[in-house]
N, C-alpha and C positions, 0 to 999 in steps of 0.2 A: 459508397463514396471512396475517392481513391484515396483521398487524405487521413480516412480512418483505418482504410489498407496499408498504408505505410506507417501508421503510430502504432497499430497491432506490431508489423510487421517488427516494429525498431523495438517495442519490449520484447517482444522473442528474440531478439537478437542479443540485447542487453544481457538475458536472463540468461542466456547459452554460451558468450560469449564475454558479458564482460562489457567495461565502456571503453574498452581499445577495441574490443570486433564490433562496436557500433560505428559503420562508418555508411555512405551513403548505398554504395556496392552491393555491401552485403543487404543490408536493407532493400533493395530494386530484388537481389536474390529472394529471399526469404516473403518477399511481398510476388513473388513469380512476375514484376514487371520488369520491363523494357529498359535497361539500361539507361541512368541519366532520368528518370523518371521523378526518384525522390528528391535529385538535385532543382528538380523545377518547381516543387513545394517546400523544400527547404532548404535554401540556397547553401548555406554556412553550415558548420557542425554546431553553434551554437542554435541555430534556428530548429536543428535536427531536433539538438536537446528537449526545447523548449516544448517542440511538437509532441515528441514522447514521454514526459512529464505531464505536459497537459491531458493525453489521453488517459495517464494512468489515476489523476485524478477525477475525470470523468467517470470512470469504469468505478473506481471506488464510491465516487457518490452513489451512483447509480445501486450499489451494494450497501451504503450502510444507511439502514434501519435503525439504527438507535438514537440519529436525533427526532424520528417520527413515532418509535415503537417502543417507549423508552423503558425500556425491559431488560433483564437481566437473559433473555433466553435470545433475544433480540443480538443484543454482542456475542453471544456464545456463536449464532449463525454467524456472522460476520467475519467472527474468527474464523472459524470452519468453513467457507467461502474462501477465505485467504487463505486456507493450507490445502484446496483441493481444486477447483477453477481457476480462482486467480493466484495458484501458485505461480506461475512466472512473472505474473505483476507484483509480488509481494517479493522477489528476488530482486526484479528490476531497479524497485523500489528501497533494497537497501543498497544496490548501486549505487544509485541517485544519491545517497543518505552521505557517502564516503567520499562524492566527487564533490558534493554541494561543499562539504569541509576544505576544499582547496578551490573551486573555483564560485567566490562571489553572487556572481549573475544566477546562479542555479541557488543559492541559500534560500533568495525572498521566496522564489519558484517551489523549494523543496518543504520549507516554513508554512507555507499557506496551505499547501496541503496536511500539516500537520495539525494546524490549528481547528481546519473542518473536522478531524477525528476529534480534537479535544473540547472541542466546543459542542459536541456531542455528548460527549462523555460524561461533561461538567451538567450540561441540561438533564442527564440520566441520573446522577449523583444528589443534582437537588432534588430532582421529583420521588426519590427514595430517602430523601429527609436528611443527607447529611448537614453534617453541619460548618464543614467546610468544605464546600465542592472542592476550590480551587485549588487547597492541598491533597485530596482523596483524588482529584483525577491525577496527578504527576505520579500519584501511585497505580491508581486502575493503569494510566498508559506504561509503567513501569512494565507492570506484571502481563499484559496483554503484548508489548514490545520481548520479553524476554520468554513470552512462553510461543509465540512467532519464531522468532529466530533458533530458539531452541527444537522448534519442530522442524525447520526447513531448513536449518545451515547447521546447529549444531548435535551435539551428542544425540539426542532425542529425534534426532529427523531417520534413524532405522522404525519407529513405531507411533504414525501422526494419531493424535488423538481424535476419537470420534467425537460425532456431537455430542452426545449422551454425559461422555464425558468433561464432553468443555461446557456443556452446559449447568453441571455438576460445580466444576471445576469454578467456573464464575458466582455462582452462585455460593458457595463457600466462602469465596475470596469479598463480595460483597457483604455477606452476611459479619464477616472477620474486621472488615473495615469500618463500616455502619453501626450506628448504636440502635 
């Protein structure tokens, strides 16, 4: 469908570029169509927005397992999905994070998809017996958000963790939070 060609299109573009080289242009570019094309799907750059946000939170439903598998090996995947396939969505997506801070209209946008990771995370937190979900996820999402970004933007993105690893890796960090 063309509409899911030009939302692919506009996170590779984000993720390459930035949300100043998201512009309709380069999106018809990078989607190999016909000039004027993504203008006729989404008229406005906020509509643009809207589009590719929404796809990026499709693409991550579609990837997270852990409000279905609620397991600890389960997020470890998820993570490691997000630092290898969906590495440009997981750029795009702190994009997103830095623009939504200055423009409103994209917060509830950028919010709701935050919420379906945490409302996941919280449903995995009780089924492993904490005993406070709601304060153990603002940490699981801490440590998961910092070991993200630290894989793919910061010091640590010369050596991405395997799964083995992160599967290790959560696994300790739940074991360390959990009683």
């Amino acid at each position: 469908m063309r509409v899911t060609a030009i939302a692919d299109a506009a996170i590779e573009v984000v993720a390459a570029e930035g949300m100043r080289g998201l512009t309709h242009r380069a999106v018809d570019r990078a989607a190999g169509l016909p000039a004027g094309s993504t203008s006729y799907y989404a008229r406005t750059r906020a509509a643009l927005l809207e589009l590719t946000i929404g796809r990026i939170l499709e693409l991550d439903d579609a990837e997270i397992t852990v409000g279905t598998d609620r397991t600890a090996p389960a997020l470890a995947k998820f993570l490691h999905v997000s630092l290898t396939k969906g590495r440009s969505r997981l750029i795009a997506r702190y994009e997103f994070a830095l623009e939504a801070t200055r423009r409103p209209e994209l917060r509830a946008i950028y919010d709701s998809a935050g919420r379906r990771f945490r409302d996941s995370c919280t449903r995995l937190l009780t089924d492993l017996g904490s005993p406070e979900p709601e304060r153990h996820t603002r940490m699981l999402i801490a440590w998961c958000d910092g070991l993200l970004f630290d894989s793919v933007a910061g010091a640590g993105a010369a050596r991405k963790p395997k799964l083995a690893e992160l599967e290790r890796g959560t696994h300790e960090f739940l074991r360390a939070l959990l009683p």
